[in-house]
C-alpha positions as CSV (number, residue, x, y, z in Angstrom):
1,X,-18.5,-65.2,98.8
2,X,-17.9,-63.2,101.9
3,X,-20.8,-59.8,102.2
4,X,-19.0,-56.6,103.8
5,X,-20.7,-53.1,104.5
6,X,-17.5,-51.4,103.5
7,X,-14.3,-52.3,100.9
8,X,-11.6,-50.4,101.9
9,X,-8.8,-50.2,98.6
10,X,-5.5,-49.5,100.1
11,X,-3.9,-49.8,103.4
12,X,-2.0,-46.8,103.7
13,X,-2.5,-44.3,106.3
14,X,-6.1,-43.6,105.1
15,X,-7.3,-47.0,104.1
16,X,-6.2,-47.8,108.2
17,X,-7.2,-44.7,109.6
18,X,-11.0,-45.8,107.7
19,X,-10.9,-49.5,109.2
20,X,-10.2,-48.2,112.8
21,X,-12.4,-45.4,112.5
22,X,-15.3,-48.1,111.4
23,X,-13.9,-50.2,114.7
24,X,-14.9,-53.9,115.0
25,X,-18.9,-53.6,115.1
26,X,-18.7,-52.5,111.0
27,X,-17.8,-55.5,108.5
28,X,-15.0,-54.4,106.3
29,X,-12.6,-55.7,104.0
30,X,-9.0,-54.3,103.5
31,X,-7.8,-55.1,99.9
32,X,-3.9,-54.3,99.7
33,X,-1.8,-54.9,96.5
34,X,1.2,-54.6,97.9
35,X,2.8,-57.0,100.6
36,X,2.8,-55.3,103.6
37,X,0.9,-52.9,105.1
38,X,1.4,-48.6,105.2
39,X,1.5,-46.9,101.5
40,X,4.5,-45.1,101.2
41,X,5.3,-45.1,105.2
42,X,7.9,-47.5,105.2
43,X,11.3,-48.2,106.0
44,X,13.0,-50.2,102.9
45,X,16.4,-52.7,104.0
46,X,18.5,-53.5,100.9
47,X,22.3,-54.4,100.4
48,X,23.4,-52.7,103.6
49,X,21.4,-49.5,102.4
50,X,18.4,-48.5,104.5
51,X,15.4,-46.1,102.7
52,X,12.9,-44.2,104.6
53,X,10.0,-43.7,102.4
54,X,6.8,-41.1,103.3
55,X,5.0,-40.0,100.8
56,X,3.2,-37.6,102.5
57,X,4.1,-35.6,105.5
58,X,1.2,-34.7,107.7
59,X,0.1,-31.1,108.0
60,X,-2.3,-30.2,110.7
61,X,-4.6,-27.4,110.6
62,X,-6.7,-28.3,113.3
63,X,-5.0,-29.4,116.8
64,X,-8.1,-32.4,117.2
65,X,-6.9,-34.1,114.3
66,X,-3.2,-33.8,115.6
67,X,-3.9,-34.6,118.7
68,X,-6.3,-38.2,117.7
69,X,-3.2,-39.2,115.3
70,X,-0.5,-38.6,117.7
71,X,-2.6,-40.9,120.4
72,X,-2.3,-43.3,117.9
73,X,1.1,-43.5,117.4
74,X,1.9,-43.4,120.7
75,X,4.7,-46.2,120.3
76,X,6.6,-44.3,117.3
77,X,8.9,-42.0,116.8
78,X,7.2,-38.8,116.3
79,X,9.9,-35.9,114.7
80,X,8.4,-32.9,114.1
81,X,9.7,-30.4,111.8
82,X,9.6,-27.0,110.4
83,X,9.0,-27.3,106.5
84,X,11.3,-24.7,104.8
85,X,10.9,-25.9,101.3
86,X,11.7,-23.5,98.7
87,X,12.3,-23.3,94.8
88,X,15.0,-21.5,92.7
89,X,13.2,-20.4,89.6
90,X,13.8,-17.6,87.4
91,X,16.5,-16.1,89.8
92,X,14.2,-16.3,92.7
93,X,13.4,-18.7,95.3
94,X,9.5,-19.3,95.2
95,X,8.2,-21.4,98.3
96,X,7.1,-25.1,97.7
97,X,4.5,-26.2,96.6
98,X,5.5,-24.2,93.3
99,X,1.8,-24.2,91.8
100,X,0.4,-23.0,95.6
101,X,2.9,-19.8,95.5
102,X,3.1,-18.6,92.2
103,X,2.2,-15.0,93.2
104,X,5.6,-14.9,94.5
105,X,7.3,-15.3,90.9
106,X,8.5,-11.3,89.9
């Protein structure tokens, strides 16, 4: 039986992010159910159709953590976008997320 200091679940963006933070002189062990690696960042190819899957879109508060992850991704695509998501709702449109702006509602 293999010993690790660390057992990551997952390798999404997080589990990843966690087993290069911890770099190569920390033992860790990434344990993935599903057959490839990324979460929900994927690109799905099936009968001629093509699905772009992210289950989270990243929101940056502070610039540091922007800046680390786009240095990281230097080889991708990076689109950035405004977010204008909005909800109709009782006659009114109520920003999204719905439970975050409820003091909008009349």
């Amino acid at each position: 039986m293999e010993h690790v200091e660390y057992l990551i679940v997952g390798a999404g963006m997080s589990g990843l992010a966690v087993a290069d933070r911890l770099g190569r002189e920390r033992s860790y062990l990434v344990l993935e159910a599903d057959g490839e690696v990324g979460g929900y960042c994927k690109t799905v190819r099936q009968d001629g159709f093509v699905w772009d899957y992210s289950g989270h879109f990243f929101h940056f508060r502070h610039p540091a953590i922007e800046a680390e992850l786009t240095a990281r991704m230097r080889e991708q695509r990076i689109l950035k976008v405004v977010k204008d998501s909005r909800i109709y709702y009782a006659g009114e449109m109520v920003d999204f997320p719905f439970q975050k702006n409820i003091h909008q509602l009349p």
